[in-house]
N, C-alpha and C positions, 0 to 999 in steps of 0.2 A: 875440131869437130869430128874428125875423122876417126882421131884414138877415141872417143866416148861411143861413138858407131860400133867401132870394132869389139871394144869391151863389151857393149850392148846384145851383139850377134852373139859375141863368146858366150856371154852368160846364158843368153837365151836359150843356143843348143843344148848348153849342160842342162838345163833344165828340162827342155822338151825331153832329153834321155832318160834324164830323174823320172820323171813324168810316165816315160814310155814304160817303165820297169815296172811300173805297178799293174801291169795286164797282166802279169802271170800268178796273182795273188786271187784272178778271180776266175782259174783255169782249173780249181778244186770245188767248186760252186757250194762254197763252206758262208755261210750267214754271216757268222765273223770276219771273215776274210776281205768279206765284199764291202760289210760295213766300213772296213778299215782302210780297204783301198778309196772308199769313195771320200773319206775322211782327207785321206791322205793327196788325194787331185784336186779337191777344193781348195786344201792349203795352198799348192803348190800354183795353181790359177789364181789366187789370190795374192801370188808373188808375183807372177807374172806380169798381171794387171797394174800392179802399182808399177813396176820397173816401167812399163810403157807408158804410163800416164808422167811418170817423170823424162821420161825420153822424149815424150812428146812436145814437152816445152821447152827443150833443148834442141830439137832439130828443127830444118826448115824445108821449106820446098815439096819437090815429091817425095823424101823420104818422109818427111813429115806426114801428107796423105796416107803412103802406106804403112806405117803405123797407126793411125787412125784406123785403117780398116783390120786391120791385126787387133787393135783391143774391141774392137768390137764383137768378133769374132771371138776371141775367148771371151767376154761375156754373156755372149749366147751360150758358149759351152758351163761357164760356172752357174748360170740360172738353171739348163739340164742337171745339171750338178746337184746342187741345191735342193732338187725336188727327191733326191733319193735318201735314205736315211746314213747320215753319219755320224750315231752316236751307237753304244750299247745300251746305252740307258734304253732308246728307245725298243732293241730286241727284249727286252726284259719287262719294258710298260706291257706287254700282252700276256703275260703270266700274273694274269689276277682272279681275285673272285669276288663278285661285291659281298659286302659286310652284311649281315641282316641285323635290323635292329630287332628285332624281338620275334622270337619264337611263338609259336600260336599250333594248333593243331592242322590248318591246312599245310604250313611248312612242315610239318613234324611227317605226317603223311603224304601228301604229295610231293612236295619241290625243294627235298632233302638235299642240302649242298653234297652230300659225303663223295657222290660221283662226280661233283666240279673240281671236287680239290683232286680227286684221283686222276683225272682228263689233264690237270693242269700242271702237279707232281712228275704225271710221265712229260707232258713237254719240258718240263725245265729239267729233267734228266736227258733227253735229246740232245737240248741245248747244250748243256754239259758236258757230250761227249765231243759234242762238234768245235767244241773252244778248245777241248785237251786235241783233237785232232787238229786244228789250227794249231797249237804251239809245236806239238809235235812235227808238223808239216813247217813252219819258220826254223824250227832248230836245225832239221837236215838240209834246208836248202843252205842255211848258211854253214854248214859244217860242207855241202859239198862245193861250195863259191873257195871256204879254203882251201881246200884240197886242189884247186886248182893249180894248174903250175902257171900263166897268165891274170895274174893278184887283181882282186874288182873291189878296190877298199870303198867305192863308195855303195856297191851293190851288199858290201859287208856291213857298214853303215847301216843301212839301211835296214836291214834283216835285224841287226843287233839292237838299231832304235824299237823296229815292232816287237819282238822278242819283249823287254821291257815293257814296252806299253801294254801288251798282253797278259804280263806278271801283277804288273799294279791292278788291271784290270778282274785279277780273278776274285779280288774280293767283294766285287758287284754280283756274283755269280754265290756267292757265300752268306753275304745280306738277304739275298732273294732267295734264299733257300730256307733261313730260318724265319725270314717276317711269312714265306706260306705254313712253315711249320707252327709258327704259334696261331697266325690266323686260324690255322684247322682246329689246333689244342683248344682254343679259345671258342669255337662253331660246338667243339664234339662237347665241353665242358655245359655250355648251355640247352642243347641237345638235354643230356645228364641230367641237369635242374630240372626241365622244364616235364622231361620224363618223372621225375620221385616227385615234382610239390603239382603243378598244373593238370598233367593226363590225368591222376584220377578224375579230380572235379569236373572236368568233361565229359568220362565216359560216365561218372555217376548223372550229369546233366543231361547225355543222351540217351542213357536207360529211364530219364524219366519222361522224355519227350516221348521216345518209345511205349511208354507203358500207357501214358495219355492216347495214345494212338490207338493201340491195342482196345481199350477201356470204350475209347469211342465208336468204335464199330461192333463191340460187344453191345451198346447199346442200341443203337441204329440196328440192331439184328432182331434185339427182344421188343424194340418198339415195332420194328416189321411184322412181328409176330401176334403181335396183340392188338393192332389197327389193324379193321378190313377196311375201311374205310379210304376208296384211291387216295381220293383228293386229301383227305387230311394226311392222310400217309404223307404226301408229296409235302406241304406244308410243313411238317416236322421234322423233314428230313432238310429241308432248306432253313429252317431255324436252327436245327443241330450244325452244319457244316461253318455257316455263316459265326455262330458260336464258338466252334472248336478252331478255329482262323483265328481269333481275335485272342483265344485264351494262348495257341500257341505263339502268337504274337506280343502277348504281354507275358511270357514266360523268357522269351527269348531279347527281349529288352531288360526284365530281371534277371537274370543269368549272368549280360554283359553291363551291366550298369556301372559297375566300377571303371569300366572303360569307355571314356563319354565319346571318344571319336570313335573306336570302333561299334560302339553301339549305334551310335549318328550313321556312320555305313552301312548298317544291318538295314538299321528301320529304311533307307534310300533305297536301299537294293530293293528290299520289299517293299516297298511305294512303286519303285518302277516296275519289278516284278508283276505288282497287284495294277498298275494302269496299262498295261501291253495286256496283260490276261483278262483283265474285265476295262476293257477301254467301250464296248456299246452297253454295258450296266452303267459306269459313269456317267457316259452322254446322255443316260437315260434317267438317270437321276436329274442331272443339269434338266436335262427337257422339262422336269417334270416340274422344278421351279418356276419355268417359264409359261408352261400350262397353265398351275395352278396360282400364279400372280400374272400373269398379262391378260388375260381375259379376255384372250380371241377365240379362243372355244371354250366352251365349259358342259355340264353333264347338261342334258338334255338336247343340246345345239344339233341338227343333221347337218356331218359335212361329205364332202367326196375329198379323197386322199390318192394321188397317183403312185403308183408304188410299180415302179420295173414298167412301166406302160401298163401298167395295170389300173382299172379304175376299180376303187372299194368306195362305197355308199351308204351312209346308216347312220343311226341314233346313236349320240353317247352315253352309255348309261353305268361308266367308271370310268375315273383317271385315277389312276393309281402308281406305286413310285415306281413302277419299271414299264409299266402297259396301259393303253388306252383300249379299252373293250367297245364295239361298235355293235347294235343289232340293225343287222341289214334290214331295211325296207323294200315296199315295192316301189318301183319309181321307173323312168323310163330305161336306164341303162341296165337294170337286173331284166327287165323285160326282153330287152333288145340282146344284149349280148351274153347274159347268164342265163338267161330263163329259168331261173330259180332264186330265192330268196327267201327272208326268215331265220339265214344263220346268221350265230355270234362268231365278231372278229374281235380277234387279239392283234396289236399292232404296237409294237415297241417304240415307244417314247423317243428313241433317237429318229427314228424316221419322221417324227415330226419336225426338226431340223434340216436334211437332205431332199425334204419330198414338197410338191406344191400341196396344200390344204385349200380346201373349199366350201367356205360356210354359208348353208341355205338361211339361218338363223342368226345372224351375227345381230347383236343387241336387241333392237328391237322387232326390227325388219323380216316379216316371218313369211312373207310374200316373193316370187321369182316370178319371172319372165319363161313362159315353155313356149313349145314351135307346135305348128300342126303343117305338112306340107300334101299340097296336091296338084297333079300334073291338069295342064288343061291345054287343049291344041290352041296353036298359034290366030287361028282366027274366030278365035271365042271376043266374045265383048266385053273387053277389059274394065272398064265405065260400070258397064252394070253389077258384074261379078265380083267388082270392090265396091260397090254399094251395098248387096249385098249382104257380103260376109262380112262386112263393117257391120251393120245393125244388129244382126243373128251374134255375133262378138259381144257387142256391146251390153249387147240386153241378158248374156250367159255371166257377163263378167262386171256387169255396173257397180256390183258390191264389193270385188273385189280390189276394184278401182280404188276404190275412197279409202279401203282399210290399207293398200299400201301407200297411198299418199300421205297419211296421218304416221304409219310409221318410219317412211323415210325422212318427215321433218325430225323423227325424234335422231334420226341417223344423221343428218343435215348438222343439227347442233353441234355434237362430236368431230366430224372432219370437213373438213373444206371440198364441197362439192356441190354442183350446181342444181337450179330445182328442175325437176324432170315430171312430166306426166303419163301416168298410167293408163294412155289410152288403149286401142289396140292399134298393132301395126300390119298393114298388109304391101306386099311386096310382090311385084313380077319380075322373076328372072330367068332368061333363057337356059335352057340345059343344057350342056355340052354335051350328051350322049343321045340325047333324044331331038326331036324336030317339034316341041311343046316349051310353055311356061311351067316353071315349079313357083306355084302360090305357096309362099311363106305367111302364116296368120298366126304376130304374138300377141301373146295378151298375160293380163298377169293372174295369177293362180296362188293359194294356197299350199305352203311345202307340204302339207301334209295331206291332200285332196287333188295330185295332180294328176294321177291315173284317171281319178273318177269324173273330173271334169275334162280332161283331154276327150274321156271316152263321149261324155253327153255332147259338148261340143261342136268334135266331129261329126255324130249323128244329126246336128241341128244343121248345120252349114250343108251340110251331103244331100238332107231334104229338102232347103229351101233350094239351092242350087238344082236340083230336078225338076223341081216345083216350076221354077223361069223358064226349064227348057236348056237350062247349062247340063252339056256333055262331058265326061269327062275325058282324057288323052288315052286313048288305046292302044299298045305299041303292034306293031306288026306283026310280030310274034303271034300274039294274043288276035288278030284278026281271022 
């Protein structure tokens, strides 16, 4: 057991020295060199490794354990090992340039290989020179190992094995020289083609897209000239654009037709193109399906639209494919917070998607609920004062009563919702800013007479409540 120890150790040192020899292979910091030695310590851990794994089942005890801990150990070092490259092939896989299949005028102009293969020509003449400086740098080490007067046959060995390996190895360096050579010959050759039969027919296709171009603003210039007319101007210049889009869209689908994927590409790009650039004319189309078949509004309907906390109120009187046109009425919120009214609004069709709508008119229902509010001090007589303005309500609004009751059963039909009556509603609620009641009195109204009865209303409630002796809340200020 002892003589297999012994021989064990022997072998081992010779090797660890084998082993040590290769540090000065990567003291040139030569690409080749490095690959070679890294080549060459794997091998030799892989020698190692087995010699222990077979010692191992040959010894016993502690030496046993410490060998176990020794192959462990250089297998940690052969997995670091492992992770670095040792082959040439792999210095050589980075000296490429992808193949193009087919030449086209963006690669013709733009993303010309001619400067890839120059970029990658000069590295593999680098490389080149660093391999012949490798052999050159193994031959004089081993010509000065000879020269030695204490002889290192296996340090000679060894030089003389890389040496060889280096030799066979140059014709990897020989291959990779002519597969770039012809790849290029091969790039510059369809270059060539594509230059005598293809680039005409292009630039004669782009001179004629051009000249369509040209033709088309010559127009739009003579039509500018001969319409004084804004609006129609505007009109014909949105027919011309929209037209000259489509015609150079079916010319440029004509053009590449023989080529049905990259035509398929064209028309994609410009689908997406045309939906990033016109994505609220879309939605605005979309809207206007849904307008003109869902029949929650339609041309005559008054609705309120909030738009940015904005309130808009008015008549429809067009739905049309991109805009819904509104004529503002009078009504309480133009009153109150515009004090003007009587303009026409434009409102694009997508916004009726993002925004709340509000229909005074929805089917048949042409009747609403409006407020009248008045302050009265806290020790008014609430009994009386809702008698009252219940009756003076009642008898301004008895007709109104009936007409939305008749038309919410026709609304009743349609959705599921309970029967409700039109009476009027009076309400006391304290103020929070004042030391008074705010009388809330609804009643229902015609959409299209709510000014005018708000206004008579008011005036009848205001007189009978004088009439009884009811005061109204006077703030302090005002005393």
């Amino acid at each position: 057991m002892q003589k297999i120890i012994a021989i064990f150790t022997l072998f081992f040192l010779c090797t660890l020295l084998y082993a040590g020899d290769f540090d000065y292979l990567e003291k040139e910091k030569n690409s080749w060199l490095q690959v070679y030695s890294n080549l060459l310590k794997a091998q030799a851990l892989d020698e190692e490794i087995r010699v222990l794994e077979k010692s191992i089942k040959e010894a016993w005890g502690t030496k046993k354990i410490e060998l176990k801990q020794l192959l462990e150990l250089q297998k940690s070092k052969k997995k670091i090992i492992d992770e670095l490259p040792q082959s040439f092939d792999g210095i050589l896989e980075k000296i490429t340039v992808e193949k193009v299949e087919e030449i086209n005028l963006l690669e013709y102009i733009f993303t010309n290989q001619k400067g890839k293969f120059k970029i990658q020509t000069q590295r593999l003449n680098l490389l080149e020179e660093e391999f012949v400086h490798a052999v050159a740098f193994l031959e004089k080490e081993l010509a000065l190992t000879q020269e030695q007067e204490t002889k290192d046959p296996i340090r000679e060995q060894h030089l003389q094995k890389a040496i060889d390996f280096f030799e066979s190895a140059a014709g990897l360096l020989e291959n990779k020289k002519e597969v770039l050579k012809r790849t290029k010959q091969s790039y510059l050759n369809e270059l060539e083609t594509y230059k005598q039969t293809q680039l005409p027919i292009h630039i004669i296709k782009m001179a004629i897209l051009l000249l369509m171009f040209l033709l088309f603003h010559l127009l739009k210039h003579f039509i500018a000239k001969k319409i004084n007319d804004v609006d129609r101007l505007f009109r014909m210049k949105r027919v011309l654009n929209i037209t000259f889009f489509f015609i150079i869209l079916l010319m440029l689908i004509i053009f590449n037709i023989s080529n049905i994927v990259y035509a398929a590409t064209l028309i994609g790009v410009i689908g997406a193109a045309m939906t990033i650039s016109m994505k609220e004319y879309l939605q605005s189309m979309a809207t206007w399906f849904h307008l003109s078949f869902g029949n929650f509004i339609k041309v005559g309907d008054r609705i309120l639209i909030q738009i940015n906390n904005n309130q808009i109120i008015g008549e429809i009187i067009d739905i049309s494919l991109f805009q819904v046109t509104l004529y503002e009425s009078i009504n309480n919120t133009t009153a109150l917070d515009l004090k003007r009214s009587g303009r026409t609004v434009f409102i694009p069709n997508n916004f009726f998607v993002t925004n709340h709508v509000y229909n005074y008119t929805h089917d048949k229902m042409k009747t609403i609920y409006d407020l009248i509010e008045f302050r009265l001090p806290f020790d008014v007589d609430t009994k009386k004062v809702e008698e009252i303005v219940s009756v003076a309500t009642f008898e301004a609004t008895e007709r109104y009563m009936e007409v939305a009751s008749k038309q919410f059963s026709s609304l009743k039909k349609r959705y599921d919702i309970r029967s409700r009556e039109f009476r009027p509603r009076i309400h006391f609620v304290p103020d929070t800013k004042s030391s008074c009641f705010i009388l809330y009195v609804w009643y229902a109204a015609p959409y299209h007479q709510i000014m005018e009865l708000k206004s008579q209303l008011s005036q009848k409630i205001v007189k009978k409540l004088l009439e009884n002796g009811v005061e109204f809340y006077k703030s302090s200020e005002s005393k």
